[in-house]
C-alpha positions in Angstrom: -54.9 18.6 5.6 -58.0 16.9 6.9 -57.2 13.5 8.9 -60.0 11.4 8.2 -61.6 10.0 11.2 -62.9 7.3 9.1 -60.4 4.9 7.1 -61.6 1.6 4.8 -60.0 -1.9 5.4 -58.0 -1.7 2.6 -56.4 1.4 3.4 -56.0 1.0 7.2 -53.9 -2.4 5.9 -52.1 -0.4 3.1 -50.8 2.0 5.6 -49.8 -0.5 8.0 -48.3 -2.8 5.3 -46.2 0.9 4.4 -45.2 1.1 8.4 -43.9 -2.7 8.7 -41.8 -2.1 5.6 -40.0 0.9 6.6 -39.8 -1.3 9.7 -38.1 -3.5 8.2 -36.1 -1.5 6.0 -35.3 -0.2 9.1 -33.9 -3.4 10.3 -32.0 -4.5 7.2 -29.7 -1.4 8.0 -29.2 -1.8 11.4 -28.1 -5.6 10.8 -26.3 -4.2 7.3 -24.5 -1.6 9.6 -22.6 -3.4 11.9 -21.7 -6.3 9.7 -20.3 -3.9 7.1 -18.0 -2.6 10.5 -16.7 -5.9 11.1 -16.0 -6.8 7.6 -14.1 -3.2 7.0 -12.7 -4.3 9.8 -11.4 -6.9 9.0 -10.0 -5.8 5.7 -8.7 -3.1 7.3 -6.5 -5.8 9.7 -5.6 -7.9 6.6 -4.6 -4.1 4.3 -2.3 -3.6 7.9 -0.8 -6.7 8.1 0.3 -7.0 4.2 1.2 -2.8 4.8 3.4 -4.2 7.5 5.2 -6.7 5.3 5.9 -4.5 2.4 7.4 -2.1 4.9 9.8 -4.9 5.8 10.5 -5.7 2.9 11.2 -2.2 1.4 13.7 -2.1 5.0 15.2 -4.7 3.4 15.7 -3.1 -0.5 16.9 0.2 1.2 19.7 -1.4 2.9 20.9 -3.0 0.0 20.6 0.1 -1.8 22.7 1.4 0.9 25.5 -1.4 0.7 25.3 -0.5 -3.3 25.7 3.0 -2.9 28.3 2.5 -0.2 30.5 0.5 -2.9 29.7 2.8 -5.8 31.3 5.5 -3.4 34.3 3.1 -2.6 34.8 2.7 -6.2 34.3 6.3 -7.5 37.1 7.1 -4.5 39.5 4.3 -5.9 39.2 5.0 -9.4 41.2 7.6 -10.8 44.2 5.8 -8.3 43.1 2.8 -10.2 43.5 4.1 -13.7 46.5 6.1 -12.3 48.1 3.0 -11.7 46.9 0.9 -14.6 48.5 3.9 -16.9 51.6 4.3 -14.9 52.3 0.1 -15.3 51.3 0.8 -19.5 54.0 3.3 -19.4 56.4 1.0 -17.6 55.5 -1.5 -20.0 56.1 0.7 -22.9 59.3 2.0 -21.9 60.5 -1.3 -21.2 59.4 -2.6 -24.5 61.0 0.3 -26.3 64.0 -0.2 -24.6 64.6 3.0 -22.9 
């Protein structure tokens, strides 16, 4: 390719106007950039803040579901005495009744 050592007005001002946009352009991104950091930046503080909260809360749910499980264990342990019981007093009941 030949470079022209001879350019018109109109071309000399249409490649210029070509440079200040990429110029520009070029600008746009380096102002987008940093203001796209700060804002994920900022969402990312909020996302950690409400993270942190839920993970409280859940602290919270598991040790209920702890307590829960604690007294389903206390009642599976006590149960068959329970019913043992409960059918021992029937029998009582029923011997009583039928006189015997």
């Amino acid at each position: 390719m030949t470079i022209p050592t001879y350019v018109t007005r109109e071309e000399f001002e249409a490649r210029v106007g070509v440079l200040e946009r990429e110029v520009d352009g070029e600008k746009l991104v380096s102002r987008y950039t940093p203001e796209q950091a700060r804002h994920n930046g900022e969402d990312l503080g909020a996302l950690k803040s409400q993270f942190s909260r839920f993970e409280t809360r859940l602290d919270g749910v598991d040790k209920r579901i702890e307590r829960v499980e604690q007294k389903i264990d206390g009642l599976a342990r006590s149960l068959p005495g329970s019913v043992a019981d409960a059918m021992s007093e029937v029998e009582r009941e029923r011997r009583e009744r039928d006189g015997r």
